[in-house]
Structures are given as C-alpha cells and as structure tokens.
C-alpha positions as YAML, in Angstrom:
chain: A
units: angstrom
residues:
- id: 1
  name: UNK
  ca: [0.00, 0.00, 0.00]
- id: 2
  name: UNK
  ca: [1.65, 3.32, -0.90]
- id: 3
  name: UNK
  ca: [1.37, 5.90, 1.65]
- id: 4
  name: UNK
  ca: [-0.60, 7.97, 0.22]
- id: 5
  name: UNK
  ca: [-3.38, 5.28, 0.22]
- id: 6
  name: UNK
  ca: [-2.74, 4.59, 4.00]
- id: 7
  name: UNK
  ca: [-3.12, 7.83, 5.09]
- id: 8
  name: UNK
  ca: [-6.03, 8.48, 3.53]
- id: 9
  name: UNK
  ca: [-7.76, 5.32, 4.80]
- id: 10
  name: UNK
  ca: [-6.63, 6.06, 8.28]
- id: 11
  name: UNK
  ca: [-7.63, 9.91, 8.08]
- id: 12
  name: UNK
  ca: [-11.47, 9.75, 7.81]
- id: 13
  name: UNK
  ca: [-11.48, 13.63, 7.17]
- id: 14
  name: UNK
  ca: [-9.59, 12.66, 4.17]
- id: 15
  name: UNK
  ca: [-11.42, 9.60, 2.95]
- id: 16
  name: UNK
  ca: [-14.73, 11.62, 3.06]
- id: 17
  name: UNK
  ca: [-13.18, 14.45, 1.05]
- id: 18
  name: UNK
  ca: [-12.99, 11.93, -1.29]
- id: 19
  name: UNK
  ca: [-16.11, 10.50, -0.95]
- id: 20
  name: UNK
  ca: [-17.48, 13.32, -1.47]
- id: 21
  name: UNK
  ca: [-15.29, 14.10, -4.71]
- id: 22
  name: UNK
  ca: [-16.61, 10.87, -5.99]
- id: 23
  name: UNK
  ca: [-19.76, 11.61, -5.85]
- id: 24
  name: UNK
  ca: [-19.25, 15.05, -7.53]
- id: 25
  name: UNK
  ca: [-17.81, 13.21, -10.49]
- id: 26
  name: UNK
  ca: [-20.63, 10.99, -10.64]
- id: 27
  name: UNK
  ca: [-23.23, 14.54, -10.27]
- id: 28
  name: UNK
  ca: [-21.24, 15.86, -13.10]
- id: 29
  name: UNK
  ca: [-20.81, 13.03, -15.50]
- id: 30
  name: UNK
  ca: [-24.64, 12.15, -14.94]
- id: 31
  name: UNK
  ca: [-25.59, 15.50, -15.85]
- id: 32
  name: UNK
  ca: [-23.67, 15.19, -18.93]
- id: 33
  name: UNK
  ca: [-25.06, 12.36, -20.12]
- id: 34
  name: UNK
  ca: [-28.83, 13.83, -19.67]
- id: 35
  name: UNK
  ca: [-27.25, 16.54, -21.90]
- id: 36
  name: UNK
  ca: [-25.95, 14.51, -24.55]
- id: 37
  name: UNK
  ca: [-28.91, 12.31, -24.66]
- id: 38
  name: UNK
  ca: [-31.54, 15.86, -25.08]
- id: 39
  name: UNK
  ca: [-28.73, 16.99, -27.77]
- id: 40
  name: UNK
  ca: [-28.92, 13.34, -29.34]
- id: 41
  name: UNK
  ca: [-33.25, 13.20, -29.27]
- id: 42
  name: UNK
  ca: [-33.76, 17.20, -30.03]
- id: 43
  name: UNK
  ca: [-31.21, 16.50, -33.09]
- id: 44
  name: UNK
  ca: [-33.79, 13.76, -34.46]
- id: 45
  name: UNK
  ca: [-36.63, 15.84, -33.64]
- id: 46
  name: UNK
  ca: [-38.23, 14.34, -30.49]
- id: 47
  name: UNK
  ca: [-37.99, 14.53, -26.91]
- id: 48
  name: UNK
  ca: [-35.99, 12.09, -24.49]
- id: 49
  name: UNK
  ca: [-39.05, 10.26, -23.22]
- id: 50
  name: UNK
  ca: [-40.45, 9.76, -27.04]
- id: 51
  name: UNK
  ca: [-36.87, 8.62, -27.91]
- id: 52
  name: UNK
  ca: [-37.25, 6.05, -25.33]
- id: 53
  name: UNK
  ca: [-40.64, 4.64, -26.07]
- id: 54
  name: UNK
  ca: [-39.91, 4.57, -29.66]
- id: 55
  name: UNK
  ca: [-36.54, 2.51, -29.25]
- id: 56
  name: UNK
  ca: [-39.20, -0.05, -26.80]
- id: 57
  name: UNK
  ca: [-41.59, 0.00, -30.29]
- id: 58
  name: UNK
  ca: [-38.60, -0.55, -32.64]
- id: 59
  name: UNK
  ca: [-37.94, -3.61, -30.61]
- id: 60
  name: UNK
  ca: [-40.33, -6.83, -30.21]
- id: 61
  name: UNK
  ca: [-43.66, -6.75, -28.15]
- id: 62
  name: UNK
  ca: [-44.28, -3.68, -26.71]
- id: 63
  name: UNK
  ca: [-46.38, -3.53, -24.41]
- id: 64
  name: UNK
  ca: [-47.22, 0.40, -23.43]
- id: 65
  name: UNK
  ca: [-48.85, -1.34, -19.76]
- id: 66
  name: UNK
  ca: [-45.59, -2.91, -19.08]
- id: 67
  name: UNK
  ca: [-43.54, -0.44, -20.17]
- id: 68
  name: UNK
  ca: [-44.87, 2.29, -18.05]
- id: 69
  name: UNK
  ca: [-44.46, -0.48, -14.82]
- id: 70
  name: UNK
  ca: [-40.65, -1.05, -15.72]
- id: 71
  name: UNK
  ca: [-40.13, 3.03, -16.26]
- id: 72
  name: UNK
  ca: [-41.69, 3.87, -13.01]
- id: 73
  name: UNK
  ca: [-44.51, 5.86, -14.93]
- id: 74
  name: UNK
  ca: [-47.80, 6.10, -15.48]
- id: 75
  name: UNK
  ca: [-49.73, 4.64, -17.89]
- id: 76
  name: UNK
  ca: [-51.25, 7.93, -19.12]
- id: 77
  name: UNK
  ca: [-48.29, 9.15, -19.44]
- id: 78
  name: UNK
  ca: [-46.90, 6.34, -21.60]
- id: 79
  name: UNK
  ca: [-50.44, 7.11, -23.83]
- id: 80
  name: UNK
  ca: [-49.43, 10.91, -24.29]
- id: 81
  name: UNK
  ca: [-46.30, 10.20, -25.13]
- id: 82
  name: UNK
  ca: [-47.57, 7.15, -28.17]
- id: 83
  name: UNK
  ca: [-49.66, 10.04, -28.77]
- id: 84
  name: UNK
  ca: [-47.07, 12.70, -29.33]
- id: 85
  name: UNK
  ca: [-45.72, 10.10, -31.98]
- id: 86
  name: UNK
  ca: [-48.77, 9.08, -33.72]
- id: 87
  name: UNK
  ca: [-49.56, 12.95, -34.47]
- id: 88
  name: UNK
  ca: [-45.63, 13.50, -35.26]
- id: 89
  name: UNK
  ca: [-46.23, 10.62, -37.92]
- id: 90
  name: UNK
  ca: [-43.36, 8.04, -36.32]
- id: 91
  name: UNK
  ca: [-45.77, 5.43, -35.27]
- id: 92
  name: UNK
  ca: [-48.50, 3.98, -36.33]
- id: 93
  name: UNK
  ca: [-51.22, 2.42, -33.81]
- id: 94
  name: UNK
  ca: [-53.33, -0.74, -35.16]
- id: 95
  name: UNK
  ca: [-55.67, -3.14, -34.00]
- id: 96
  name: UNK
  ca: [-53.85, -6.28, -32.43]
- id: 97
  name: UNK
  ca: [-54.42, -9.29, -34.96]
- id: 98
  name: UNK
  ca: [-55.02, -12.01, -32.17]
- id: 99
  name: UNK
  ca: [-56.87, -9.77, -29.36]
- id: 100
  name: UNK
  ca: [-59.24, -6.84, -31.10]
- id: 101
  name: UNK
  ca: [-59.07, -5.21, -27.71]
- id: 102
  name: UNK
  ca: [-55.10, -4.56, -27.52]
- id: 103
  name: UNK
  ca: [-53.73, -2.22, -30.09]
- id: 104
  name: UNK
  ca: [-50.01, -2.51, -31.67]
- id: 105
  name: UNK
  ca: [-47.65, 0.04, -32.22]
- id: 106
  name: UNK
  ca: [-45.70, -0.02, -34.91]
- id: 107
  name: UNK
  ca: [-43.06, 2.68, -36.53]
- id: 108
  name: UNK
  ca: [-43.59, 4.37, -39.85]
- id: 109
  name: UNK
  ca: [-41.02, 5.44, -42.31]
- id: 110
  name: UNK
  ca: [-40.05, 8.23, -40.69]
- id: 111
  name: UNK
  ca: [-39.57, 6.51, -37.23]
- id: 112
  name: UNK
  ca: [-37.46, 4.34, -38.73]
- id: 113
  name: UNK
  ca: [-35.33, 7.10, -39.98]
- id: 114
  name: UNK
  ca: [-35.24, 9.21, -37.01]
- id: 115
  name: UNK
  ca: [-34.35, 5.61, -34.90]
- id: 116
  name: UNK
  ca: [-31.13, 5.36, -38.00]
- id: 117
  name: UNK
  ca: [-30.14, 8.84, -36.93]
- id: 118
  name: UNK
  ca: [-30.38, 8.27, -33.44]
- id: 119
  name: UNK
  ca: [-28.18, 4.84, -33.73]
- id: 120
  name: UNK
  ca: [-25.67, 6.70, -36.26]
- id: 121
  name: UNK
  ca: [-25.34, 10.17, -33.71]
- id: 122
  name: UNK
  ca: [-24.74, 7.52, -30.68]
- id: 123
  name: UNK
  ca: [-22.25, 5.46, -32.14]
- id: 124
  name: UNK
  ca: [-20.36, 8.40, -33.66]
- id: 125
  name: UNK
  ca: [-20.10, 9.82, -30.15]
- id: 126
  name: UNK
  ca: [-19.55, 6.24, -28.66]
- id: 127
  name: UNK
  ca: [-16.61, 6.07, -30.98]
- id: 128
  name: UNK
  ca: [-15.48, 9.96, -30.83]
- id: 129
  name: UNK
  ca: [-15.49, 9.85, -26.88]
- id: 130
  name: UNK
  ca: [-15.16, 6.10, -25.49]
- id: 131
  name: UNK
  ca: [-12.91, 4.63, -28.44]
- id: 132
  name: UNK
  ca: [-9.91, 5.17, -27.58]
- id: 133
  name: UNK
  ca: [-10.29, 4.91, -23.44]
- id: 134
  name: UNK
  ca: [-7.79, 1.47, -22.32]
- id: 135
  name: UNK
  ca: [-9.60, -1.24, -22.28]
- id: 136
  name: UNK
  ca: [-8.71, -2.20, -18.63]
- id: 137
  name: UNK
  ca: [-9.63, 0.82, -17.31]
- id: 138
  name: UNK
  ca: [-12.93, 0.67, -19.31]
- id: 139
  name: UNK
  ca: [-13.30, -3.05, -17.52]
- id: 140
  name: UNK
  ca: [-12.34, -1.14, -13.96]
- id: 141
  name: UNK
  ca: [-14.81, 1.11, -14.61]
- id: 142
  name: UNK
  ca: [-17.52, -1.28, -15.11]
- id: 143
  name: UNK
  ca: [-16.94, -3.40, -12.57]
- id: 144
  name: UNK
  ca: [-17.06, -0.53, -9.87]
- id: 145
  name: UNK
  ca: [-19.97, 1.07, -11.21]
- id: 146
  name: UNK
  ca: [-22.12, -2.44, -11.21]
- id: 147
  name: UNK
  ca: [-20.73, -2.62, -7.60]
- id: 148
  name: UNK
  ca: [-21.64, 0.79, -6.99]
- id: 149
  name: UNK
  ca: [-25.31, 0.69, -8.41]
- id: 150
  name: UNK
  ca: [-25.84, -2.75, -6.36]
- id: 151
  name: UNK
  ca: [-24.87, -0.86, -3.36]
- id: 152
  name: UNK
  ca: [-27.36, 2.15, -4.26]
- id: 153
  name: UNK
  ca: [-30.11, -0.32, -5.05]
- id: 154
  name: UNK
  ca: [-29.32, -2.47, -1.73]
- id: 155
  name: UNK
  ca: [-29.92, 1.08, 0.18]
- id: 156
  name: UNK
  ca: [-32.45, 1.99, -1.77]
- id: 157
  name: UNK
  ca: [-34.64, -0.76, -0.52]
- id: 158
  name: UNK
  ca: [-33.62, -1.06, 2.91]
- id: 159
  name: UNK
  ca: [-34.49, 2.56, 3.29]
- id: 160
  name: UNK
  ca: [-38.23, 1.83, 1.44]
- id: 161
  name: UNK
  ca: [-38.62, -1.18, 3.68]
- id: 162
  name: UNK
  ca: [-37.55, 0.84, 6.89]
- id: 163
  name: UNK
  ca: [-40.10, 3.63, 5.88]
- id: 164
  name: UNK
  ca: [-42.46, 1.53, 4.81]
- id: 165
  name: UNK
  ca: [-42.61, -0.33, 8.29]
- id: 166
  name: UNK
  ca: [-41.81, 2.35, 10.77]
...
C-alpha cells in the first residue's frame, strides 16, 4: 500500500473528502449524459421520453402497460407520449391481430429514420469519446460502477422497507 493510500484510509477527514469528490464526479458526468442524450433526441426531432418509447416500439412486443411499470410511470403518461408520436407521424397504432381489444404500435417510415439517426449520432459519439479509453480501465470502470449501483439499489430498498414499516 503506498502511503498515500494509508493515510487516507486512516484519516477519515480525508477519505470523506474523497467520498465526497466521488460523488461530484458521478453529479457531473450524470448530468452530462442527460445533456448529450436531449442533444442526441432534439437532433432527431423528439424529446428524451419519445426517444425512449420509440426505441421499446422498434424492438419486439411492446407492451405500453408494461412499459410504463418497468419506467416507473404512469400509464397515461406512456399514452401521451404514443400520442405525441402518432400525431408526429413516427408510429403507427393498429388493432392487435389475435386480441381486437389490444392495439399494436408499430413505426412508420419516418420513425425508422429518425431511430437510424439516433443509432448513427450515438455510435459516432460512442466512438469519438469512449474509443480510444484502455480497455482495462474501461473493464475497472464497469466493474465498480455495477458494484456501486448494487450498493445504491441495496440502500435503496432497505431505506423503502424501513419507511415503509416504521
């Protein structure tokens, strides 16, 4: 262990500091990404939340019901948003071949196209920003962030259980 590692596991004034300085990093580079990904949808000409539904229709089975359970939202809010698309003339809302009482989404043309520019912008700054990073520490990287987010979601739901039962 150098000593500049021992001291600052033995000085809790200094391991906070960086705590804290972690977690700054992680504020800033989280705020950049919600910026990049507005810049990525606004360049194709929709918002975030369309972007996202529309990548869920571009793949197999969506379900707007389920969706708005795994995104935390409401279902009304999943229907404005397949809304906003139908009228934008990206999707295209049918009558469900096996049960007349679901409807499919599917996209048009033009959803197609903005979904191609969408792909093309992200892997252009996928390969502009993350291409030439080393490998290893790219590997680092993702192992602490899974290890972080299983922490968060660990104390997530120990504080929800806590609250939840007094």
């Amino acid at each position: 262990m150098n000593p500049q590692t021992s001291s600052t596991v033995s000085n809790p004034a200094s391991r906070d500091a960086v705590v804290l300085d972690a977690i700054a990093s992680l504020q800033r580079l989280t705020g950049l990404f919600q910026v990049r990904l507005d810049q990525l949808a606004h360049e194709a000409g929709v918002t975030p939340q369309q972007w996202r539904v529309l990548e869920e229709i571009c793949g197999e089975h969506f379900m707007p019901s389920m969706f708005a359970r795994e995104c935390e939202s409401s279902p009304a809010a999943v229907s404005k948003i397949l809304r906003q698309l139908i009228d934008k003339g990206i999707v295209r809302a049918g009558v469900s071949e096996h049960d007349g009482r679901q409807r499919t989404y599917t996209p048009t043309a033009a959803g197609r196209r903005v979904m191609s520019r969408l792909t093309a912008a992200r892997e252009h700054a996928i390969e502009a920003v993350w291409s030439d990073l080393p490998r290893k520490e790219l590997q680092s990287f993702k192992s602490f962030s899974n290890d972080l987010i299983s922490r968060l979601e660990a104390y997530a739901r120990a504080k929800e259980q806590r609250d939840n039962h007094g």
